[in-house]
LUMLO-459137 format. One record per residue (C-alpha): residue in three letters; x, y, z. Coordinates in Angstrom, 1 decimal, m for minus. Each point is the difference from the previous one (the first is absolute). Layout:
N
resn: ALA&east: X&north: Y&up: Z
...
END
This chain:
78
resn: UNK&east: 31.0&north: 88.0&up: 144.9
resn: UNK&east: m1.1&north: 3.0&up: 2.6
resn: UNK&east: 3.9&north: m0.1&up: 0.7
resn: UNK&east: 1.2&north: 0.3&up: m3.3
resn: UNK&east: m2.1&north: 2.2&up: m0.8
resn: UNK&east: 0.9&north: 2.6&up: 2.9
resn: UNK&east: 3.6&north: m0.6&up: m0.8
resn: UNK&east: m0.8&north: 0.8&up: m4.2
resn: UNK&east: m2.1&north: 3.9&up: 1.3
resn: UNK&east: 3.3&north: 0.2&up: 1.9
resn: UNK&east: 2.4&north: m0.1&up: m2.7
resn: UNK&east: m2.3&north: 1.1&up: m2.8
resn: UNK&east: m2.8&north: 1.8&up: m1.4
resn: UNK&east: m2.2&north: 0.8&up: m3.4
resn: UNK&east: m2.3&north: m2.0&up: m2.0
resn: UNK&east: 2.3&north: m2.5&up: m0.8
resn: UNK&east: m0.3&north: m1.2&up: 2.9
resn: UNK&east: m3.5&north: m1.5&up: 0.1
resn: UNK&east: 1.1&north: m1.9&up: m2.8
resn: UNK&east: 2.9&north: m1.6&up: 2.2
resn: UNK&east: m2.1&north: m0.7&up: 2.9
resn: UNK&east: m2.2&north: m1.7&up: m2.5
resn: UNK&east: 2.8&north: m2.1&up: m1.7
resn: UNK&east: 1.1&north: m1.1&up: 4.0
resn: UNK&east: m3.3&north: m0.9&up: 0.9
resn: UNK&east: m0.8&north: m2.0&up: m3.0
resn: UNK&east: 3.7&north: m1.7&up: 0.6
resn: UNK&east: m1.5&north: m0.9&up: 3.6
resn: UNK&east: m3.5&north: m1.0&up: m1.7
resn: UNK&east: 1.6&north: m2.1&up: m2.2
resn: UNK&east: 1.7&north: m1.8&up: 2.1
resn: UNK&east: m2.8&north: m0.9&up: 2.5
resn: UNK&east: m2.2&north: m1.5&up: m2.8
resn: UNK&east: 3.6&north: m2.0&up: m0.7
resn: UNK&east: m0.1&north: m1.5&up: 3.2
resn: UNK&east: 3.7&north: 1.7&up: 0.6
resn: UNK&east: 1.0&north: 2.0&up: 3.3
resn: UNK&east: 0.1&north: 3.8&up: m0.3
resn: UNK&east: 3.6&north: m0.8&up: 1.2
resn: UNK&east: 0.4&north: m1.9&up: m3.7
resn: UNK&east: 0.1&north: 3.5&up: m1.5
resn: UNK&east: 1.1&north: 2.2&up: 2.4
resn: UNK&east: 3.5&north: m2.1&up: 0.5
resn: UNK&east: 1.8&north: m0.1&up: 3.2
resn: UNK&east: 0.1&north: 4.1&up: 0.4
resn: UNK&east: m3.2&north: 2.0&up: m0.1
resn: UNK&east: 2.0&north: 3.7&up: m0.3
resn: UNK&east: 1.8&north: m1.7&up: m3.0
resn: UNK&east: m2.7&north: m1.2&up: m2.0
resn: UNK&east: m1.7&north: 3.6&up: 0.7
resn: UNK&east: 3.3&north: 1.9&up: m0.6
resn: UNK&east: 0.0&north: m2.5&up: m3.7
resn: UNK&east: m3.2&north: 0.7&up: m0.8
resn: UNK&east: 0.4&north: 3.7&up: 0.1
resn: UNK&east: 3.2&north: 0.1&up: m1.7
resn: UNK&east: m1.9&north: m1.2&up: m2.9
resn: UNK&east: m2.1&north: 3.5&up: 0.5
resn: UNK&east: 2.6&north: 2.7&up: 0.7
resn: UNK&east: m1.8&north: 2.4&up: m1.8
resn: UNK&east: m2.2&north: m0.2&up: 3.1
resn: UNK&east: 2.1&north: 0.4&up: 2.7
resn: UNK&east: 0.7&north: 2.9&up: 2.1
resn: UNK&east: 3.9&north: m0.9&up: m0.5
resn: UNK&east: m0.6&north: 0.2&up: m3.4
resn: UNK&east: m1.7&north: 3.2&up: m0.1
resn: UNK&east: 2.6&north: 1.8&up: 2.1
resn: UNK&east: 2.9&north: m0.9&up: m1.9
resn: UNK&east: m2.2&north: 1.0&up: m3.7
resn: UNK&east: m0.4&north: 3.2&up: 2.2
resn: UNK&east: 3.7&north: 0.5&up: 1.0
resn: UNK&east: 1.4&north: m0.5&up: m3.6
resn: UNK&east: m2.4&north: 2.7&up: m1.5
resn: UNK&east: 1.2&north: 2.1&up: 2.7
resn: UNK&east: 3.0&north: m0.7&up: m0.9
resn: UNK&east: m0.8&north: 0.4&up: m3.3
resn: UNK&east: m1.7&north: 3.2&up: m0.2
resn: UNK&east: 2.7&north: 1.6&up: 2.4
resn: UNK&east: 1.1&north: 3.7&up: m1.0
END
């Protein structure tokens, strides 16, 4: 989770972001009290489950916030 986590601060910010961490750990929670390895959830590649999980948050994303910021920018040009 510490991992994730780390990796998540890196690629994104804002208050959304609690509620992601939240939704991972509970994901991890749940699975313990299942009996099931982390490994059930997080699939063979940890990056790509973390790289999924954010794509389901772009509004949080620093990639996502640039490219907003380019296109008013671009948008607002004179």
């Amino acid at each position: 989770m510490k991992a994730i986590e780390k990796y998540f601060w890196t690629m994104a910010k804002g208050d959304g972001m609690m509620r992601i961490l939240i939704s991972v750990l509970e994901l991890f929670e749940n699975a313990v009290a299942d009996d099931s390895p982390i490994s059930a959830v997080v699939g063979d590649d940890i990056a790509e489950f973390a790289d999924t999980i954010l794509a389901d948050y772009p509004e949080e994303t620093w990639l996502d916030k640039q490219r907003n910021a380019l296109r008013r920018a671009y948008n607002h040009r004179g």
